[in-house]
C-alpha positions in Angstrom: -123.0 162.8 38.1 -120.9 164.5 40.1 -117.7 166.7 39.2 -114.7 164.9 37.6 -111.5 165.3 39.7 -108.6 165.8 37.5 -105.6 163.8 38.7 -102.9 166.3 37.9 -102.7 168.7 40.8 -102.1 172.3 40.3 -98.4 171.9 41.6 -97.6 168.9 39.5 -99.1 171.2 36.8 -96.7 173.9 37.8 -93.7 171.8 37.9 -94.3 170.5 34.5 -94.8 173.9 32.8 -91.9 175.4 35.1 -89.9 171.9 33.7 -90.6 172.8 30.0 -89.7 176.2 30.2 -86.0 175.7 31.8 -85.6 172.7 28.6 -86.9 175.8 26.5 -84.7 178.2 27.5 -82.0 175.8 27.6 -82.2 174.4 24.2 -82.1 177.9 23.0 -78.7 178.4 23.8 -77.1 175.3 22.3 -77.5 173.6 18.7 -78.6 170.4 19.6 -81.8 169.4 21.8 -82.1 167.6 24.8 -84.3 164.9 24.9 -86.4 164.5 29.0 -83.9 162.0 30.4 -80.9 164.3 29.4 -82.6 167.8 30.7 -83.2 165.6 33.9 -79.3 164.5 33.8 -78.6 167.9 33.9 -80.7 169.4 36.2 -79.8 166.5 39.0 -75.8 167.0 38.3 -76.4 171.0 38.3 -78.1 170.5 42.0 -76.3 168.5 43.2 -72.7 170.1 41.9 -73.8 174.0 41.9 -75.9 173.1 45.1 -74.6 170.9 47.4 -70.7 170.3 46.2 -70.4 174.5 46.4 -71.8 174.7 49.6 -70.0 172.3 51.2 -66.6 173.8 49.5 -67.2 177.3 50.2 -68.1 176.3 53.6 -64.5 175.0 54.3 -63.3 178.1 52.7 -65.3 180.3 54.7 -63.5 178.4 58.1 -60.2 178.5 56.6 -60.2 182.7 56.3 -61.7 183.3 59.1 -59.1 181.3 61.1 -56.3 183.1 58.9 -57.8 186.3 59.9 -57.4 185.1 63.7 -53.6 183.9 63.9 -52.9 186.6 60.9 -54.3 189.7 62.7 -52.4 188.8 66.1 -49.9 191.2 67.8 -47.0 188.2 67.3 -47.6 188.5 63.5 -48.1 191.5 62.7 -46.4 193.1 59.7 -46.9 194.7 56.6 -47.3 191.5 54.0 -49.8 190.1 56.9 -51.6 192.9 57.3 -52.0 192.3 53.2 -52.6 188.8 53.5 -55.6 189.7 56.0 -57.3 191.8 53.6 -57.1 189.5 50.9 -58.8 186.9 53.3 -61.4 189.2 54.1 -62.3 190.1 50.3 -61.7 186.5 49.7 -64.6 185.8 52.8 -66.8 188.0 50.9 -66.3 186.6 47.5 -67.6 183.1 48.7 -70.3 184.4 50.5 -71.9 185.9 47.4 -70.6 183.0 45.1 -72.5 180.4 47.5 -75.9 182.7 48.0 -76.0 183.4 43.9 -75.1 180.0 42.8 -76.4 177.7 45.5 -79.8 179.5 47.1 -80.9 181.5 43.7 -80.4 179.1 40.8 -80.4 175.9 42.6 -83.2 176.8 45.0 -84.5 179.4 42.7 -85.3 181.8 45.6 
């Protein structure tokens, strides 16, 4: 006879021992232990909350700074607590940037 091919691929294989580990490490940290549906539960609400919801939300708040920056920073308004007001947009801009590529490319995606 010829060789047996096993039915679980080497990705699915993956998955599940990458699946086990994050329930691992995550039943670590609290006292009681999830049971497979609830780990699923809260891996689908974390993607879809930490991935998709802050994404979309940063997004807007990205726009809105950058069009405070524009009628903020022009000759017509420009004065001392605008001036302020443009800075805070711009650490603001850079705050959400690095909130939406830590939360929603490296532990959603898991770059």
């Amino acid at each position: 006879m010829g060789n047996i091919v096993n039915p679980i691929s080497q990705k699915s294989l993956e998955k599940t021992l990458c699946y086990e580990q994050d329930r691992r490490q995550l039943n670590n940290g609290i006292l009681w232990q999830f049971s497979p549906v609830d780990f699923l539960l809260v891996k689908t609400c974390a993607f879809w909350l930490e991935g998709v919801v802050m994404l979309v939300i940063g997004s807007f708040g990205l726009i809105g700074n950058i069009f405070s920056i524009i009628i903020l920073s022009s000759k017509r308004m420009n004065n001392p607590f605008n001036t302020l007001l443009v800075v805070l947009a711009i650490f603001d801009i850079i705050f959400i940037s690095f909130m939406i590529f830590d939360y929603s490319f490296i532990r959603v995606y898991r770059w």
